[in-house]
C-alpha positions as CSV (number, residue, x, y, z in Angstrom):
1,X,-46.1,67.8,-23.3
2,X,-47.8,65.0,-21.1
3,X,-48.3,63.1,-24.5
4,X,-44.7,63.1,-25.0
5,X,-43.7,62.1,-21.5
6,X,-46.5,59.0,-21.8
7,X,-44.5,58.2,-24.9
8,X,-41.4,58.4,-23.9
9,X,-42.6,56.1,-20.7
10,X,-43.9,53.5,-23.0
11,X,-41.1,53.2,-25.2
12,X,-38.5,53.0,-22.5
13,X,-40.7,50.4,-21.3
14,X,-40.9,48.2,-24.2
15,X,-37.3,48.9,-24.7
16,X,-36.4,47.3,-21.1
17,X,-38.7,44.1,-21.8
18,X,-37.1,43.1,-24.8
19,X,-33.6,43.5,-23.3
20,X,-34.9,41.2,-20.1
21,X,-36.2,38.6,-22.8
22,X,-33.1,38.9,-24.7
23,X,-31.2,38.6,-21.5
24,X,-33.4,35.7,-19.9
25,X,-33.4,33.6,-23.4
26,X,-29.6,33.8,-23.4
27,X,-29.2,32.5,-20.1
28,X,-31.6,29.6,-20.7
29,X,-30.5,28.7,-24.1
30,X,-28.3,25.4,-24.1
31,X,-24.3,26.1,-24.4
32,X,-21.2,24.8,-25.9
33,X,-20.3,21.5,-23.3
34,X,-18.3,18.5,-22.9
35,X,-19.7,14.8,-21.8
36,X,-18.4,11.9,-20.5
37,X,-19.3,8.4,-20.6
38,X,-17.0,5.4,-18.7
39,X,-16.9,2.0,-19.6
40,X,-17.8,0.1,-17.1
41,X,-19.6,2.7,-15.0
42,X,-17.7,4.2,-12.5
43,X,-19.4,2.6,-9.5
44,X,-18.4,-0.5,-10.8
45,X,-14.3,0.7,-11.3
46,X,-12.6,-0.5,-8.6
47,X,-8.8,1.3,-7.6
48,X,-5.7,-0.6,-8.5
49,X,-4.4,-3.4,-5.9
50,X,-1.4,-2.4,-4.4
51,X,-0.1,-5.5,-5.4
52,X,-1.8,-5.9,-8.2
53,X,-2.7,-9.6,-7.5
54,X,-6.7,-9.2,-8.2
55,X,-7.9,-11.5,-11.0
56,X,-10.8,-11.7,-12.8
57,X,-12.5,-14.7,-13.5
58,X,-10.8,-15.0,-17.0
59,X,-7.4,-15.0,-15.8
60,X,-6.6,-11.4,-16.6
61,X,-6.6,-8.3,-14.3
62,X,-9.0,-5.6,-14.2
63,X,-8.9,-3.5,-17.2
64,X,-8.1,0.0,-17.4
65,X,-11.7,2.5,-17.2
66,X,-12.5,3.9,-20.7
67,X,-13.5,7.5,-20.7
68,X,-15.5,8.7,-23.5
69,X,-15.5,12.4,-23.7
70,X,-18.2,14.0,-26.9
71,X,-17.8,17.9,-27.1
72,X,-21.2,19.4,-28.5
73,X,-21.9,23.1,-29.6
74,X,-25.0,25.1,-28.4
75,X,-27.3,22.8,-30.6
76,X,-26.0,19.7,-29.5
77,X,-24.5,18.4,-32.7
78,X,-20.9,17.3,-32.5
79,X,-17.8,19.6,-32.7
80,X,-16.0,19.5,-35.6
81,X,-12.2,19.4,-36.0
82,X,-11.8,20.1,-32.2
83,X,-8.4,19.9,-30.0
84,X,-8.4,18.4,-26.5
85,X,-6.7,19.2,-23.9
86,X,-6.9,16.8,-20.8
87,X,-5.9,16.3,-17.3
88,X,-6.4,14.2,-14.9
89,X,-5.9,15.1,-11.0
90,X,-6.3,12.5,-8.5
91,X,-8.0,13.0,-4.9
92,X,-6.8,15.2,-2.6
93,X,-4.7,13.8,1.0
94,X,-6.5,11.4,3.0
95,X,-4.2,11.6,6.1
96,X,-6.4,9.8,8.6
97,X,-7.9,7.4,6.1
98,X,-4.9,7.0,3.8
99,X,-5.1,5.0,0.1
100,X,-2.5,2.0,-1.2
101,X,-0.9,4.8,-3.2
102,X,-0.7,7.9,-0.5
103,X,2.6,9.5,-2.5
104,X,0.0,9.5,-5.6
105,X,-2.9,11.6,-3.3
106,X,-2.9,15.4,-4.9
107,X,-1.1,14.5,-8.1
108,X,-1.5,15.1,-11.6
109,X,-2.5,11.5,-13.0
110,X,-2.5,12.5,-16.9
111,X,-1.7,15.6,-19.1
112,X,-3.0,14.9,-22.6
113,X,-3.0,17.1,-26.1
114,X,-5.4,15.5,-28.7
115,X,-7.1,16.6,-31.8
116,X,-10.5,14.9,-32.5
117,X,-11.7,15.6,-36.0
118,X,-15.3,14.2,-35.1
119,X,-15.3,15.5,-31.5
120,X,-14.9,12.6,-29.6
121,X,-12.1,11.5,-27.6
122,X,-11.5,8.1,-26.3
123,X,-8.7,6.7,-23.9
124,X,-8.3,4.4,-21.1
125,X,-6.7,5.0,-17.6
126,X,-6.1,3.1,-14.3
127,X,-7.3,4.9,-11.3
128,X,-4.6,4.0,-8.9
129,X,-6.4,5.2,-5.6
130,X,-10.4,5.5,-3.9
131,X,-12.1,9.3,-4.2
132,X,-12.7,11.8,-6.6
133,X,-11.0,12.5,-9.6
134,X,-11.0,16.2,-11.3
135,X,-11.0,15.7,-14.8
136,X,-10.4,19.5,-16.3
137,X,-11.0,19.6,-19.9
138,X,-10.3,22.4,-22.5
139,X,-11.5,22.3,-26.4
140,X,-10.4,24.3,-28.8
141,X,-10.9,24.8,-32.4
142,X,-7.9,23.3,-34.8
143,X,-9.4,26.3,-37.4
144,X,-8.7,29.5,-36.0
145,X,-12.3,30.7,-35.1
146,X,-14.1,27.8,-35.6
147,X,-16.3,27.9,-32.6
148,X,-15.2,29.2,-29.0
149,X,-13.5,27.4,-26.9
150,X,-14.8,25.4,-24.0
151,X,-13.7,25.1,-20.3
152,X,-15.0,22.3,-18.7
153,X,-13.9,20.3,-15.1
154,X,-15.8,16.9,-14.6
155,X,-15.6,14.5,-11.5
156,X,-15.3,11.1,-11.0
157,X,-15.4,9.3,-7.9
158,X,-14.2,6.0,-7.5
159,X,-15.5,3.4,-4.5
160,X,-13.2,1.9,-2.3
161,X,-12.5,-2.1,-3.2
162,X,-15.0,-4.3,-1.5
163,X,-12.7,-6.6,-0.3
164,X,-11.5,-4.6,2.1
165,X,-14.5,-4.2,3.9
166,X,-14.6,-7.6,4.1
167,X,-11.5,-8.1,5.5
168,X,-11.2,-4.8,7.8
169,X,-13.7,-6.7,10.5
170,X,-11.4,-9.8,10.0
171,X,-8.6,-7.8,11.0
172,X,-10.8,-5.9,14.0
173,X,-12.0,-9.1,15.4
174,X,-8.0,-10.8,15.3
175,X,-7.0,-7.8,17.7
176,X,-9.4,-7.4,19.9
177,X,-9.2,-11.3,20.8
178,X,-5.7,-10.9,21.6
179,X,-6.1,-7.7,23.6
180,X,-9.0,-9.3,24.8
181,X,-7.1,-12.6,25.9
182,X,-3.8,-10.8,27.3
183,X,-5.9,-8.4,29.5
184,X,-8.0,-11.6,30.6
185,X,-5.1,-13.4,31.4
186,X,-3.0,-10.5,33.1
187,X,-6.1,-9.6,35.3
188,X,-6.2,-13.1,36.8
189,X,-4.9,-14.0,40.7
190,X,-1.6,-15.2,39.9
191,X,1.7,-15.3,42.6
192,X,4.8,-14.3,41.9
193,X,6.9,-16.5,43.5
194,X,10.5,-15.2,44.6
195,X,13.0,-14.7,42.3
196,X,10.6,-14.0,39.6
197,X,9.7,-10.5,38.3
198,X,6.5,-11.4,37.0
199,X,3.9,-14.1,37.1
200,X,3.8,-17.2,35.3
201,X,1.0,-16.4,32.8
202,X,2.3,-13.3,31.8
203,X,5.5,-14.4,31.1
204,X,3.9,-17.1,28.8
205,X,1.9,-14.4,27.0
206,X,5.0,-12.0,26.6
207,X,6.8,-14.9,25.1
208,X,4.1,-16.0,22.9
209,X,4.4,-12.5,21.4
210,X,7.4,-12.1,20.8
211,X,7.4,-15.0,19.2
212,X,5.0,-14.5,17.0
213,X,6.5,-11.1,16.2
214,X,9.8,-12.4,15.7
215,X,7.9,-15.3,12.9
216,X,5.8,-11.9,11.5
217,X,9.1,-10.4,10.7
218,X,10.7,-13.9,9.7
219,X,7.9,-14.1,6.9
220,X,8.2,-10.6,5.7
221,X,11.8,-10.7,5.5
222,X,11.5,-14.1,3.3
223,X,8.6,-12.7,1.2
224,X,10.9,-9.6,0.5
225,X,14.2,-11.7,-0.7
226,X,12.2,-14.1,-2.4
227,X,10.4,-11.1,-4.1
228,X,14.0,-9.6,-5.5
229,X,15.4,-12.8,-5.9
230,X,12.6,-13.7,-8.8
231,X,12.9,-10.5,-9.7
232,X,16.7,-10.9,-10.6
233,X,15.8,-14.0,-12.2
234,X,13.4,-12.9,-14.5
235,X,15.0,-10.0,-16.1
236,X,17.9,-12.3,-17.9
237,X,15.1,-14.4,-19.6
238,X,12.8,-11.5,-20.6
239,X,13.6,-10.4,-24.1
240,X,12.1,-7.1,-25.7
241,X,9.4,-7.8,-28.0
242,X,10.5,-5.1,-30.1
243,X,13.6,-2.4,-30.6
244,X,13.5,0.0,-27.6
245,X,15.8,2.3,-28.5
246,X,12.7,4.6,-29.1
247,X,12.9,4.8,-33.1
248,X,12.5,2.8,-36.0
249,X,12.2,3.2,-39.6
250,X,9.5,1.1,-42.1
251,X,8.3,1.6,-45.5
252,X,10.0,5.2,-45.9
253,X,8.7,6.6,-42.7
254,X,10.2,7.1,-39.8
255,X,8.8,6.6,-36.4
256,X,10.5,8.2,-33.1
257,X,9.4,8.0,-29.8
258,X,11.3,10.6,-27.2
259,X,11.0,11.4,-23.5
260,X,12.0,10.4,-20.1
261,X,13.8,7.1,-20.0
262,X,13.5,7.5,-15.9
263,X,10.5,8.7,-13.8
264,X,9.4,8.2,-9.7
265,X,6.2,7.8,-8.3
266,X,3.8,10.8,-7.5
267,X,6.2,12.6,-10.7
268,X,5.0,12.7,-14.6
269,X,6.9,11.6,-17.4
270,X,6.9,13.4,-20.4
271,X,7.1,11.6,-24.0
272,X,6.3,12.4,-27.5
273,X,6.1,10.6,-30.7
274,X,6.5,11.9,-34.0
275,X,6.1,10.3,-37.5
276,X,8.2,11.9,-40.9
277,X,8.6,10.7,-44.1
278,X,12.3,9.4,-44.2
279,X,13.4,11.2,-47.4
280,X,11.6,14.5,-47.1
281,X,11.5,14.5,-43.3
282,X,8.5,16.5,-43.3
283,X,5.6,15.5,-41.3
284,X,3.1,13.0,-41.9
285,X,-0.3,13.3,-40.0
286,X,-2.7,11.2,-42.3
287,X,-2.0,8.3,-39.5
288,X,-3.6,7.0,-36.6
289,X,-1.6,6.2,-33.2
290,X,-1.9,3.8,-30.7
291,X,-0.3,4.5,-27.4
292,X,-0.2,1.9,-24.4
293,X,1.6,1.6,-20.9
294,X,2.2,-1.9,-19.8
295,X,3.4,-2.6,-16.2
296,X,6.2,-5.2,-17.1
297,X,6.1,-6.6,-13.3
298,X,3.0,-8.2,-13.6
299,X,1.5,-7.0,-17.5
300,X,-1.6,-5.0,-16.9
301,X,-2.3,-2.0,-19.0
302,X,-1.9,1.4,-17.0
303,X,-2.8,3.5,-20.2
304,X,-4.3,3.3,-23.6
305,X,-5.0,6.4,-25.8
306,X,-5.9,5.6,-29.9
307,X,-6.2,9.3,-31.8
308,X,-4.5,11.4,-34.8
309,X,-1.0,13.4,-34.5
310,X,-1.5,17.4,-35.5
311,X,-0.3,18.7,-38.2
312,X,3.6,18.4,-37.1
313,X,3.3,14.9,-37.1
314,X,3.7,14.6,-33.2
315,X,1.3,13.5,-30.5
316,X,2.6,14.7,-27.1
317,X,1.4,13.3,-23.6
318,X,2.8,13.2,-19.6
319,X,1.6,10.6,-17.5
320,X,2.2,9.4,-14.2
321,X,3.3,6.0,-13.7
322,X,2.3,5.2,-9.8
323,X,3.2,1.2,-9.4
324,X,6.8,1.4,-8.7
325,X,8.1,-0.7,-11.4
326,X,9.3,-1.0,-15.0
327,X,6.9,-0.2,-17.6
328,X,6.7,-0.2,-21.5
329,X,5.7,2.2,-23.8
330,X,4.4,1.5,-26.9
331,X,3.5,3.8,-29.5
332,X,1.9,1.7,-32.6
333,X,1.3,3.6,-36.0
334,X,-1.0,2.9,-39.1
335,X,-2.5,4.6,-42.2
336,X,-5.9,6.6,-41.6
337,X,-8.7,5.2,-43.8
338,X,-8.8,7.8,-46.3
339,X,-5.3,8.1,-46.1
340,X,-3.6,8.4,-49.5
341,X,-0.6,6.8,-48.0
342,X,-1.1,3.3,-47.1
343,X,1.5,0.8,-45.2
344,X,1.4,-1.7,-42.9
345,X,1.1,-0.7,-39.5
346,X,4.3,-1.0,-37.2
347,X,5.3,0.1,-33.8
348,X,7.9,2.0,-31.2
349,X,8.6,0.6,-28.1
350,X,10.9,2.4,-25.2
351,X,11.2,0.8,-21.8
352,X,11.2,3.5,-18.4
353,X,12.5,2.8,-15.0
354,X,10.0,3.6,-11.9
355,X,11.5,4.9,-8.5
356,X,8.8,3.4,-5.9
357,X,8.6,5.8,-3.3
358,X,7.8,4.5,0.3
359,X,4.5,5.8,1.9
360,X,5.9,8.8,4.1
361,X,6.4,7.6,8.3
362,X,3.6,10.0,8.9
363,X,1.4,7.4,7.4
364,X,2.5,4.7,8.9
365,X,2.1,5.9,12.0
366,X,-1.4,6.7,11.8
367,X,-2.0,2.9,10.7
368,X,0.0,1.7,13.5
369,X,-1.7,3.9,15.7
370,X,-5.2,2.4,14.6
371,X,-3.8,-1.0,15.0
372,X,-2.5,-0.7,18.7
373,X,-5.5,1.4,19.9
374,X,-7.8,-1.6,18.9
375,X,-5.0,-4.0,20.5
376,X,-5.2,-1.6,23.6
377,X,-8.8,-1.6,24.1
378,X,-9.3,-5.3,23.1
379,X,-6.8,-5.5,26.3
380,X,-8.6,-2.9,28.4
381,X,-11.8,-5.1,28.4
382,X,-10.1,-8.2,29.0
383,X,-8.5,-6.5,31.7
384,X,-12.0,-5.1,33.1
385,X,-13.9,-7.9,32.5
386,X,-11.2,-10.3,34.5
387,X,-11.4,-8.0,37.5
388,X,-14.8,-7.7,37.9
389,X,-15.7,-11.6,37.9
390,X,-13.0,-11.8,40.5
391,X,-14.8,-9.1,42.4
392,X,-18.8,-10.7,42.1
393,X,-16.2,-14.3,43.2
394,X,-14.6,-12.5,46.4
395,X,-17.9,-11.0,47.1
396,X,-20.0,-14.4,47.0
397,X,-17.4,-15.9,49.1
398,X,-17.5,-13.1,51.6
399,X,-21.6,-13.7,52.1
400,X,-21.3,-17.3,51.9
């Protein structure tokens, strides 16, 4: 009886082991993933001017960050026939250290649907603001069963433009001499002779500010006209490169491009583009597209996405478009190498209208708030400082 027990121990032993190793190789064996590469690297990126006005070198503005995504199975070979599903959610609310774009803080920058027969999948985006992106990914098999599907959220964080700590002790050292000067010159003797309500120098200073407040909003009122007023002048002369009505036909296909002809800032826009043959009007999906957004203001690229339609023939995206101005979307088709089909490649073209949204009073409170406590305190040590030499001046007097 004591043999069977000892048996019984030992193979309930061996039975455990071999379900820890089982359990333990599992766990450390590699799994199904998703990688990301950027070109440039990300610590190079720099967010979107609010005006856009930041030139290279070459003439052109900053291109838009390409993000290379590879999905890879357990053995680290490429997925085959996968579908992607993309998006793109920007930082969450700075409300004490707010961005150029604060209506664009806790959006949804990009919602994409792409199949990529080789398992990669390319596009390029703008980031419009500083922090860290969430970059959710899912992959699923185009076959039914293929593999299993992957779940994947990657970060990106994007530094703040340089410039701007540059200029930020500019602006710092600007207020603090004026505070500094108007509490130097208001803690000085001075009379007030009768009739007047306040002394000499201090009516100087008060007038010298609101002079140069009245000229402050002189110049923005100027810029802002003379902003519309080129604005109005340029849309008569600039003619469409192409038919925008959002369809055209070529070679006996037929290429439409659908979706919202209005959007607002901080809001996606929704657009698909579909390719038929024009007699059968059944789908064609041996074709590559090319899909760009192009600010119209000032013609920099906000997004760029090159991949195949599925098997309807359609390729469907939302993006957000944050600059507050008209943009074009172009949607630019051609044959796939071992297409049996061949023609030459031609494009879609549909024009949308941007509501800018202004940055909520919340916000610009807090900036103005910064900007008259360092005004305050530039004056508050003028102030101090002017006292206290006229103090040590009374008190040499009084000894000598």
């Amino acid at each position: 009886m004591s043999k069977i027990k000892w048996l019984v121990l030992v193979v309930a032993t061996c039975l455990i082991s071999v379900l820890c190793y089982t359990v333990i190789s599992f766990s450390q064996s590699p799994q199904a993933s998703v990688s990301l590469t950027t070109e440039p690297s990300i610590a190079q990126a720099m967010p979107l001017e609010a005006e856009a006005t930041k030139y290279l070198g070459s003439g052109q503005y900053h291109p838009p960050v390409q993000l290379k995504f590879q999905a890879r199975d357990t053995t680290g070979a490429p997925l085959q026939k996968a579908r992607f599903h993309l998006q793109i959610l920007t930082p969450v609310p700075t409300p004490w250290f707010t961005t150029d774009f604060p209506i664009v803080e806790g959006t949804k920058l990009l919602d994409l649907t792409g199949d990529a027969p080789t398992g990669a999948f390319q596009l390029q985006q703008v980031f419009p603001i500083r922090g860290t992106y969430q970059l959710q990914v899912a992959v699923m098999p185009i076959v039914a069963n293929a593999f299993a599907p992957i779940e994947q959220t990657l970060t990106l964080t994007v530094p703040e433009n340089p410039l701007k700590f540059r200029y930020f002790p500019i602006v710092l050292g600007v207020l603090l001499t004026i505070g500094f000067g108007g509490g130097w010159i208001i803690g000085g003797r001075q009379g007030i002779q009768s009739g007047e309500i306040a002394p000499l120098r201090v009516r100087l200073l008060l007038s010298g500010v609101t002079v140069l407040a009245i000229v402050a909003l002189l110049f923005f009122d100027v810029s802002a006209e003379l902003g519309q007023s080129h604005a109005g002048m340029a849309m008569p002369e600039a003619a469409p490169p192409a038919d925008t009505s959002g369809l055209i036909q070529s070679q006996g296909l037929k290429l439409a491009l659908t979706g919202d002809d209005q959007t607002a800032v901080g809001q996606l826009a929704s657009f698909q583009a579909k390719l038929l043959d024009r007699q059968t009007n059944q789908p064609v999906n041996d074709a590559i597209f090319a899909v760009k957004a192009t600010q119209l203001e000032n013609n920099w690229v906000a997004f760029a996405y090159q991949g195949v339609p599925d098997t309807t023939g359609s390729l469907t995206w939302q993006e957000q478009l944050f600059d507050g101005a008209s943009h074009k979307i172009e949607v630019a088709v051609s044959p796939s190498p071992n297409s049996s089909r061949q023609f030459k490649p031609f494009q879609v073209t549909k024009e949308i209208e941007v509501e800018g949204i202004a940055p909520p009073i919340a916000v610009r409170l807090v900036g103005l708030l910064y900007f008259t406590g360092v005004l305050v305190l530039g004056l508050l040590a003028g102030l101090w400082l002017q006292r206290r030499r006229l103090r040590f001046s009374d008190l040499r007097t009084a000894s000598v």
